[in-house]
DRENGU-638480 format. One record per atom (N, C-alpha, C): x, y negated, z negated; residue in three letters. Coordinates in steps of 0.02 Angstrom, whole numbers, padded with zeros to 5 digits, always signed. Each point is the difference from the previous one (the first is absolute). Layout:
# residues N
XYZALA...
***
This chain:
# residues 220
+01844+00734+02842UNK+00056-00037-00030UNK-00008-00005-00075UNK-00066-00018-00024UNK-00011-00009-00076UNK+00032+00075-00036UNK-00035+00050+00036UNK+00031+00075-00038UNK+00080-00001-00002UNK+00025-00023+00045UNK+00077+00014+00016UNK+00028-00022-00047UNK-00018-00070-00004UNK+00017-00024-00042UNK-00013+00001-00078UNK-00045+00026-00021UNK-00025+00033-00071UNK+00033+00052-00019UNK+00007+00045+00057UNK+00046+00046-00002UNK+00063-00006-00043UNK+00041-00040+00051UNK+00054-00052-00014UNK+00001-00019-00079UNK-00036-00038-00023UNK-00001-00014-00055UNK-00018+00032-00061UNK-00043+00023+00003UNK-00016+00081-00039UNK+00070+00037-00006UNK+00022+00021+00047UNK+00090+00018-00023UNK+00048-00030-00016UNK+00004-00065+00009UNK+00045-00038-00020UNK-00019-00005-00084UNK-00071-00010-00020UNK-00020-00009-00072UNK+00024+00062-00046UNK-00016+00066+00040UNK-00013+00070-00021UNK+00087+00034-00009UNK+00039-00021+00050UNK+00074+00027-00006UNK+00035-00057-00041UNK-00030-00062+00010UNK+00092-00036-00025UNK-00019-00052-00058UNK-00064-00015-00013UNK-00037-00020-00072UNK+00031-00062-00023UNK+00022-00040+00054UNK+00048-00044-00026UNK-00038-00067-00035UNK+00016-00047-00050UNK-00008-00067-00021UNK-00005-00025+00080UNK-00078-00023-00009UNK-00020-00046+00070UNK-00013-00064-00031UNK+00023-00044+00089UNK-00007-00073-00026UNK-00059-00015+00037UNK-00032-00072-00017UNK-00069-00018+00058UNK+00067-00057+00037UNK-00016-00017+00069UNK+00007-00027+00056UNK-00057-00049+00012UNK+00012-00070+00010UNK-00078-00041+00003UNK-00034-00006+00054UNK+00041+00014+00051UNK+00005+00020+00075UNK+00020-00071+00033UNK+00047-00036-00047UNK+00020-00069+00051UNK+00064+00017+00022UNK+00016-00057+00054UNK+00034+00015+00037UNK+00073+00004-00023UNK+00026-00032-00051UNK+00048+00012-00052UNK-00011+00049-00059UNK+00041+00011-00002UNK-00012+00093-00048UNK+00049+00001-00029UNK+00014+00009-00062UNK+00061+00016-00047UNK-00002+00094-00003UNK+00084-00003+00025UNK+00005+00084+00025UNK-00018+00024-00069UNK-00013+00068-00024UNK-00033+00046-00032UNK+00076-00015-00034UNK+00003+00007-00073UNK+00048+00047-00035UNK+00015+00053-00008UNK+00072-00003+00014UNK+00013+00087-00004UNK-00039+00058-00028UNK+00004+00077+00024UNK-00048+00031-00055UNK-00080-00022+00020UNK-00037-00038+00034UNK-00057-00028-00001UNK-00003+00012+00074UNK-00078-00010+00032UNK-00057+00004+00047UNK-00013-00049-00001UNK-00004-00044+00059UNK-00033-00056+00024UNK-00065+00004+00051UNK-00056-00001-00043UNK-00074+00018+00040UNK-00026-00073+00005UNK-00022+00002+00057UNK-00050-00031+00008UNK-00071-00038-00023UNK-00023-00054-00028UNK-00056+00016-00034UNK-00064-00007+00027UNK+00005-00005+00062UNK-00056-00010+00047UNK+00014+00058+00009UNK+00028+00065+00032UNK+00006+00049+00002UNK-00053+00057-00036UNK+00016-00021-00069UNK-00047+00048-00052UNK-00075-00005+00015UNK-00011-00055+00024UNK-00070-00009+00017UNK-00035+00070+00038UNK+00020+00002+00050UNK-00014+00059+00034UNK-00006+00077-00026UNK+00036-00028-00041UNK-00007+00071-00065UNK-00034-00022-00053UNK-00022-00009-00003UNK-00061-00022-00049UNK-00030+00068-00034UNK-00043+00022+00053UNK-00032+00052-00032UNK+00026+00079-00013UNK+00092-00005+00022UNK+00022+00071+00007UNK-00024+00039-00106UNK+00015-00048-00034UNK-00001+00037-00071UNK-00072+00053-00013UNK-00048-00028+00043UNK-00058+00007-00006UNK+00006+00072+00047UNK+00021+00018+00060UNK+00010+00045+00046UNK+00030+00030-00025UNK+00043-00003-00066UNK+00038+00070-00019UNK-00033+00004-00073UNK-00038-00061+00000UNK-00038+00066-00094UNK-00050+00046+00033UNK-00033-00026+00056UNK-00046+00045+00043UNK+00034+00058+00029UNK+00050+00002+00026UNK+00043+00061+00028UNK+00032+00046-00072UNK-00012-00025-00079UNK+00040+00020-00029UNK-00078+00045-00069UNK-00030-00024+00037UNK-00056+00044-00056UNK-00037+00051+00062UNK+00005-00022+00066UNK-00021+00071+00055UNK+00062+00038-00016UNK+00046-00022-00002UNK+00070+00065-00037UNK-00009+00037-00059UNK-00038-00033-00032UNK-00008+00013-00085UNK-00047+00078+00007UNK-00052-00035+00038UNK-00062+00025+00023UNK-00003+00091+00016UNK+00074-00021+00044UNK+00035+00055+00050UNK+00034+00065-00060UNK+00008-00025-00052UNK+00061+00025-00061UNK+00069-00015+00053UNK+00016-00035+00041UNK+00054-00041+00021UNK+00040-00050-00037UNK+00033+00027-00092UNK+00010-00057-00027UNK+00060-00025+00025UNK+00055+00037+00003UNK+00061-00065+00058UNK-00025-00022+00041UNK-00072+00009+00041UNK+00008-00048+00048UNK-00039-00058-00033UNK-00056+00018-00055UNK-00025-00062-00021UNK+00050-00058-00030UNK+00040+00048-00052UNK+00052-00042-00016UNK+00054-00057+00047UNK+00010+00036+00046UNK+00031-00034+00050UNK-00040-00068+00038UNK-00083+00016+00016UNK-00031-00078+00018UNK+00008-00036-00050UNK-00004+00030-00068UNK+00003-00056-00055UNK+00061-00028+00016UNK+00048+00014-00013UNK+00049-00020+00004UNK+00037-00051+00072UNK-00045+00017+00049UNK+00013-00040+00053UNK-00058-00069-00002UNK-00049-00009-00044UNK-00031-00039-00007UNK+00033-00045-00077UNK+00030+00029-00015UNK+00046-00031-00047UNK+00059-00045+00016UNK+00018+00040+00066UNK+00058-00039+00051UNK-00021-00069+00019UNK-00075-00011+00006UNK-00027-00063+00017UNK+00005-00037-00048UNK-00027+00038-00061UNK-00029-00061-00031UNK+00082-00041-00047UNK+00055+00051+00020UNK+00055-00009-00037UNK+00039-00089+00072UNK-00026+00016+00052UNK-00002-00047+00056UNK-00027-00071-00018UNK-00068-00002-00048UNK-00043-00040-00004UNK+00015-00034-00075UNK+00034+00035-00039UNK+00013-00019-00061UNK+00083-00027-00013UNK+00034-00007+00065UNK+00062-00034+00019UNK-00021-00070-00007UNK-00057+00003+00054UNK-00023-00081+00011UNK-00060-00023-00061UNK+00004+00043-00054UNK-00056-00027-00043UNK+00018-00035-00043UNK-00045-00057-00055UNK+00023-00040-00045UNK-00047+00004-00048UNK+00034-00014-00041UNK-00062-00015-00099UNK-00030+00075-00013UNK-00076-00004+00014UNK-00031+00046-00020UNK+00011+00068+00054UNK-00023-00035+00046UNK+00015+00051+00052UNK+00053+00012+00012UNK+00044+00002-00032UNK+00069+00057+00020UNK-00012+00031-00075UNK-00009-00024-00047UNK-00034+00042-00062UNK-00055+00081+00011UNK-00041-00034+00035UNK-00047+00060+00015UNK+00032+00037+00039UNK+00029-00016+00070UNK+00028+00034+00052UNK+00049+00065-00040UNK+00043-00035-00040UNK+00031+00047-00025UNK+00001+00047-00050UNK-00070-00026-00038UNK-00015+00065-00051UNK-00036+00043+00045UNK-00045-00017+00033UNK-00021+00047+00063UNK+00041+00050+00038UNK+00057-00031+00013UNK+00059+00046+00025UNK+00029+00049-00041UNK-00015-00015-00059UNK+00052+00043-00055UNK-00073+00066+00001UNK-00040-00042-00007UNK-00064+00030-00017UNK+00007+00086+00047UNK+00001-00041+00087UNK-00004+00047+00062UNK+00051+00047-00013UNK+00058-00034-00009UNK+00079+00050+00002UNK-00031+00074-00046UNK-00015-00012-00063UNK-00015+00039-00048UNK-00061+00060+00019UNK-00046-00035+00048UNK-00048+00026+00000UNK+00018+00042+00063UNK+00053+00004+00064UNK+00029+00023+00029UNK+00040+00071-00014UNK+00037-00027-00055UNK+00056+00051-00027UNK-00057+00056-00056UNK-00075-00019-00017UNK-00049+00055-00044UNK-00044+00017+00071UNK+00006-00015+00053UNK-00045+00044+00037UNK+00047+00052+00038UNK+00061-00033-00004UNK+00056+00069+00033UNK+00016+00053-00050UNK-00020-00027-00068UNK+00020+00066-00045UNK-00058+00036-00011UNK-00068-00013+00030UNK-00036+00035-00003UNK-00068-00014-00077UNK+00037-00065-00018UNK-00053-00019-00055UNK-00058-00051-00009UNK-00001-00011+00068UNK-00061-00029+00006UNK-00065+00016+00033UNK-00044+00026-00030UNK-00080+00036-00006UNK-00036-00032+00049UNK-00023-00070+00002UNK-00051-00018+00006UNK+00011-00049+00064UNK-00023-00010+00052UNK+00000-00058+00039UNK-00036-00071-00022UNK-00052+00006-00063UNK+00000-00070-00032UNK+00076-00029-00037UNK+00037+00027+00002UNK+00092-00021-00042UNK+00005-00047+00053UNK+00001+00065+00050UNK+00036-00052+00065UNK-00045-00082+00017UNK-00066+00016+00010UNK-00049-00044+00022UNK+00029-00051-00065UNK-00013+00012-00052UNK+00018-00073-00066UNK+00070-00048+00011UNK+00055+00034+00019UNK+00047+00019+00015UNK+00005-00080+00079UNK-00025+00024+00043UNK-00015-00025+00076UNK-00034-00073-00021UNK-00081+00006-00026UNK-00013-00058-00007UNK+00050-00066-00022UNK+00035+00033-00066UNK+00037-00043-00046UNK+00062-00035+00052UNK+00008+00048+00050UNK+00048-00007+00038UNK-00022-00067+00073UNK-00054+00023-00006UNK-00039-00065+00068UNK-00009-00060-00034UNK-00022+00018-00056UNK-00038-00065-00065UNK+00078-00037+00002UNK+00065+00011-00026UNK+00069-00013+00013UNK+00018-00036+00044UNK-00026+00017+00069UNK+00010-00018+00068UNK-00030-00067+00014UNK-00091+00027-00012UNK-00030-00067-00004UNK+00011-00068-00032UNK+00025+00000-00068UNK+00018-00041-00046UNK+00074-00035+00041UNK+00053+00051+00018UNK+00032-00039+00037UNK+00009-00037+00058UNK-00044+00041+00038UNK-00026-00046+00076UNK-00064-00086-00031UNK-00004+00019-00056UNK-00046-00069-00020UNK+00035-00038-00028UNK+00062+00002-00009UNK+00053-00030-00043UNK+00035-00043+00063UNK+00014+00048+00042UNK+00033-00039+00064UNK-00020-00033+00068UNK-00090+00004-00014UNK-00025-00027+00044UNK-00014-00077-00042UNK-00029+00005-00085UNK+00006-00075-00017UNK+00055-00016+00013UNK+00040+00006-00029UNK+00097-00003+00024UNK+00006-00055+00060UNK-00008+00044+00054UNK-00003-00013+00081UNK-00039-00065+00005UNK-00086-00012-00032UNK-00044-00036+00001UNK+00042-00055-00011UNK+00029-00024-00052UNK+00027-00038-00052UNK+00047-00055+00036UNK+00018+00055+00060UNK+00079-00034+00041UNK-00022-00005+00069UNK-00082-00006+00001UNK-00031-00012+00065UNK+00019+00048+00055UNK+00005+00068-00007UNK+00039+00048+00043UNK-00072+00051+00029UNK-00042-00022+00029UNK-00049+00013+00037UNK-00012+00068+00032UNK+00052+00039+00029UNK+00000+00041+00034UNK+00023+00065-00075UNK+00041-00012-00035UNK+00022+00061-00043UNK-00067-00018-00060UNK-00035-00044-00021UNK-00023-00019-00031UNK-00071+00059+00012UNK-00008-00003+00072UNK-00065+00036+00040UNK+00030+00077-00009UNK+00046+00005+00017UNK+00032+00081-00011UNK-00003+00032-00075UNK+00030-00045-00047UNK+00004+00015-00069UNK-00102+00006-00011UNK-00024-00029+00008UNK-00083-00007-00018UNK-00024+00052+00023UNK+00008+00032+00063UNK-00013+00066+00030UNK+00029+00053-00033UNK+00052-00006-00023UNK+00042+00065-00025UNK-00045+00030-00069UNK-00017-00089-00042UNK-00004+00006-00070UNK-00079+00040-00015UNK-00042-00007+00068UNK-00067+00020-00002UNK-00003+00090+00018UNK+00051+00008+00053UNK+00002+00053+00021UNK+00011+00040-00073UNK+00050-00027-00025UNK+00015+00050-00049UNK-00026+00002-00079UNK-00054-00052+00005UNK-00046+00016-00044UNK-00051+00039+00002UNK-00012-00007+00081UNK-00042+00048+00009UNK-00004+00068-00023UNK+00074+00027+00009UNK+00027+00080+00020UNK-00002-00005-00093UNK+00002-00059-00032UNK+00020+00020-00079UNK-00059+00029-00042UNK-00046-00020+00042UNK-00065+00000-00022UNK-00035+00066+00023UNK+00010+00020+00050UNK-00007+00064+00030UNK+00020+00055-00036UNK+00054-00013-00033UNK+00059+00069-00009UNK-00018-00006-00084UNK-00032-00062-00021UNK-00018+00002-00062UNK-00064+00045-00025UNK-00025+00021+00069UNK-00083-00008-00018UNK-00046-00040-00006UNK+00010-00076+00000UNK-00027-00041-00027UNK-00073-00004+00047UNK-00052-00019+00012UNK-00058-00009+00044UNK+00007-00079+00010UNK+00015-00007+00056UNK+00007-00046+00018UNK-00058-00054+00023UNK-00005-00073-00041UNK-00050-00035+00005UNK+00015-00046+00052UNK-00089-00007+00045UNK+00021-00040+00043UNK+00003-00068-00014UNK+00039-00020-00027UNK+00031-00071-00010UNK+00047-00005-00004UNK+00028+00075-00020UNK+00088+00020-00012UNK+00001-00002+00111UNK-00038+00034+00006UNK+00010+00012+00076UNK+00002-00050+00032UNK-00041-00045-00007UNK-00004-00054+00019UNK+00055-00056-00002UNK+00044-00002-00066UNK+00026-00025-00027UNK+00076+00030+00041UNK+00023+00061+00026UNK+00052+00022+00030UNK+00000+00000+00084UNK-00086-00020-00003UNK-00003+00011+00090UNK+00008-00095+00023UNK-00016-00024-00052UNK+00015-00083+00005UNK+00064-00009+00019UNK+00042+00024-00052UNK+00077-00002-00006UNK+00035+00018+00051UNK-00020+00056+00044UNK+00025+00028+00057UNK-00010-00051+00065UNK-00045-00043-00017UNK-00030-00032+00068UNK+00025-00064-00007UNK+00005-00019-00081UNK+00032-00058+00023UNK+00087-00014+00014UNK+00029+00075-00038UNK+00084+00011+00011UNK-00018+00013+00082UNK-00044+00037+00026UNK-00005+00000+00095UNK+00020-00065+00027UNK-00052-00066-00029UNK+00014-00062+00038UNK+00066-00033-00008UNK+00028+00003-00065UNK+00054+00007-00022UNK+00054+00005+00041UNK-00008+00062+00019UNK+00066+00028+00039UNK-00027-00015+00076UNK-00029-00030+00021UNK-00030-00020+00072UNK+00004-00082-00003UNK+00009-00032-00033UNK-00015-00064-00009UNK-00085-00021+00021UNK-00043+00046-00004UNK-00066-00035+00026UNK-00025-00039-00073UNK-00081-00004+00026UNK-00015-00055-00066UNK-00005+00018-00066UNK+00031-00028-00042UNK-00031+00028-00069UNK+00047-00079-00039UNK-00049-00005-00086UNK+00015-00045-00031UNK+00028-00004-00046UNK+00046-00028-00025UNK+00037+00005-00076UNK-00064+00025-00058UNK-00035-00040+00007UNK-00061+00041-00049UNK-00015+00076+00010UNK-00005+00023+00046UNK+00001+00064+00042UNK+00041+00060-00037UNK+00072-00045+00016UNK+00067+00052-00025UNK-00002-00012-00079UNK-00021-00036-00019UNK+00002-00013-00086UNK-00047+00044-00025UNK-00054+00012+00037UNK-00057+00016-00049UNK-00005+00088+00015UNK+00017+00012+00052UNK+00040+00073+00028UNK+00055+00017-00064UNK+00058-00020-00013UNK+00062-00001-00031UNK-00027+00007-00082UNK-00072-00041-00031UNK-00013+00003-00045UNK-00033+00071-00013UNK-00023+00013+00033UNK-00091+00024+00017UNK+00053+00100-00007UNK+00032-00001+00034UNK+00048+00058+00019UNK+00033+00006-00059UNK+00064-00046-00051UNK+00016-00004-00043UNK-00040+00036-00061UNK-00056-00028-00019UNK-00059+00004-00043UNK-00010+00083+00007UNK-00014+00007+00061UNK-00008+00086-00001UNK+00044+00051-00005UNK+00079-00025+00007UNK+00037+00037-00014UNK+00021-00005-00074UNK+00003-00043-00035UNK-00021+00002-00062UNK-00037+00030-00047UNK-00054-00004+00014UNK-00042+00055-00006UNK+00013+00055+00007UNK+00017+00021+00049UNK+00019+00089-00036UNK+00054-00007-00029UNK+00051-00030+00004UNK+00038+00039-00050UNK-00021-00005-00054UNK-00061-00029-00034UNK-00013-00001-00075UNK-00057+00062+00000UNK-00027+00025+00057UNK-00058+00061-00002UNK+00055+00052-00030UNK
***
């Protein structure tokens, strides 16, 4: 069902590119405006990690001398993050979208054949997770703020995952405290989204601790 549905959405992003709205998932819903997509925002969750599955599918293309097809994961991992930067605010729809301009560009030089090196792409990807992360940490304090427990645990998971992949794709060697510091975050957005035990000190010092490191790179 998850594929079917990725499927699904992957074409809907890829053919019709439309201005998407976020949905809070309550039970009252203000219909979409004309021209506009009404998604879900519990929805995206589940897609979390597709951006990450197509910079990976889009440098084994590279790899291949397959540049439309690399171009094309880019570009379908662009479809996401253009999903994620509907529902973004302040900084993080800032990053989200120079990132996007960033991808589009870097899309349209690997179809013309001018891009050499798979470190472009890799600099390129990180900046693009680092983007991601910063905004999943934006909307899990967000969430924190308005006592929203369950998206609060989702956003904290998202924001680690994709520091992770930022850090990866950067090169960076990863210290175990950074590891430590993203495998915390994951466990306590787990209890999070389970309601088991965990403490406001817990989610604060997670939220800080995660923050701090995504910070950090963007100034490396």
């Amino acid at each position: 069902m998850r594929y079917t549905v990725r499927g699904l959405l992957v074409g809907l992003i890829m053919v019709l590119t439309p201005p998407f709205v976020w949905a809070s998932g309550s039970q009252t819903q203000t219909p979409a405006e004309p021209g506009k997509v009404l998604v879900e925002e519990d929805l995206l969750y589940v897609f979390v990690d597709e951006p990450g599955h197509h910079f990976h599918q889009a440098r084994e293309n590279f790899l291949k001398k397959d540049m439309k097809g690399a171009a094309s994961e880019i570009r379908k991992a662009v479809g996401f993050m253009k999903l994620e930067a509907a529902g973004a605010t302040g900084d993080g729809k800032k990053a989200l979208t120079t990132s996007i301009d960033e991808l589009e560009k870097l899309a349209s030089d690997v179809e013309k054949g001018t891009v050499k090196s798979t470190n472009d792409l890799g600099k390129a990807f990180a900046r693009a997770h680092h983007a991601l992360a910063l905004h999943y940490h934006l909307k899990a304090s967000e969430a924190w703020a308005k006592k929203e427990t369950s998206k609060t645990g989702h956003a904290l998971k998202a924001a680690a995952s994709h520091l992770e992949r930022a850090l990866a794709w950067s090169g960076h060697e990863i210290e175990a405290a950074v590891i430590k510091v993203m495998e915390t975050g994951r466990e306590v957005g787990e209890r999070l989204i389970h309601g088991t035990r965990w403490t406001a000190d817990e989610v604060g010092k997670a939220l800080k601790d995660l923050g701090g490191n995504i910070e950090r790179l963007a100034e490396d």
